[in-house]
C-alpha positions in Angstrom: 0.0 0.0 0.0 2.7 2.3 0.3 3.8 1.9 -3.1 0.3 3.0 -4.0 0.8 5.9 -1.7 3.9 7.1 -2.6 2.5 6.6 -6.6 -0.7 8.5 -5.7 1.4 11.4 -4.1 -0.1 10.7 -0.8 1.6 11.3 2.4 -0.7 8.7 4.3 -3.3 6.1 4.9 -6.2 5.4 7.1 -5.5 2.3 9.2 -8.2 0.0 8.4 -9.2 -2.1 11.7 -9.1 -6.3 11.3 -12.5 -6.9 11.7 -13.6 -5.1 9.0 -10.7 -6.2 6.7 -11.6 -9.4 7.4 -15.3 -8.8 7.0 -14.3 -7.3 3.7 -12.1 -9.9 2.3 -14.7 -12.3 2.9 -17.3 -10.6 1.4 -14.9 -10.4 -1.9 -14.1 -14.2 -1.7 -10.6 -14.0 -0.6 -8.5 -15.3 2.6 -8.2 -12.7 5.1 -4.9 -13.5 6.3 -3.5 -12.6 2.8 -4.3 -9.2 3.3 -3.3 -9.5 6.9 -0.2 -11.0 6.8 0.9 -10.9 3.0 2.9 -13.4 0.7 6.2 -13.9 -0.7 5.5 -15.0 -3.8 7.9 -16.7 -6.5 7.0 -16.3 -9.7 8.2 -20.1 -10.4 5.9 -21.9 -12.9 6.2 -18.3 -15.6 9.6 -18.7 -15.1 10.1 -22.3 -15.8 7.7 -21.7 -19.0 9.7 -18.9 -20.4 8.1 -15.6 -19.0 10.2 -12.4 -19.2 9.4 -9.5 -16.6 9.5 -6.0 -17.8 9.5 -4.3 -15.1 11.2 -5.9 -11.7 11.0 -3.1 -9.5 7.3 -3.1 -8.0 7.2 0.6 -7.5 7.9 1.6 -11.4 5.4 -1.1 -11.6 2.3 0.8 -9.8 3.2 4.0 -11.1 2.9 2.5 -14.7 -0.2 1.2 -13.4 -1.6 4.5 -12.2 -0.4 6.3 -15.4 -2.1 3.6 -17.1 -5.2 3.8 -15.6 -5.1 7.5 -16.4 -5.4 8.8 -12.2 -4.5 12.0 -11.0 -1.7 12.3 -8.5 -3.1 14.6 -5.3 
């Protein structure tokens, strides 16, 4: 999330409490705990079939992604 912060030109967030994030990521289908906790993830299986990453640095990432998406920095 601070990625998105920092991309979005925001300073700070709003703590969301647990019960409603994991009200929330129930509601949406997903496991709680991912949100809570977070993954490592390896990107294994596109690796072993021949993916190639363009962009390995996950903040250029989101800020592509906001460009992208055409939103306004505050």
């Amino acid at each position: 999330m601070a990625g998105y912060r920092r991309a979005l030109g925001r300073r700070f967030g709003l703590p969301s409490p647990r019960c409603a994030t994991q009200i929330g990521a129930r509601l949406l289908g997903s496991d709680p705990n991912l949100i809570l906790t977070g993954r490592a993830g390896v990107p294994t299986r596109l690796l072993a079939e021949g993916f190639e990453f363009s962009v390995y640095d996950v903040d250029i990432a989101i800020r592509a992604a906001v460009a992208d998406a055409g939103i306004v920095r505050a």
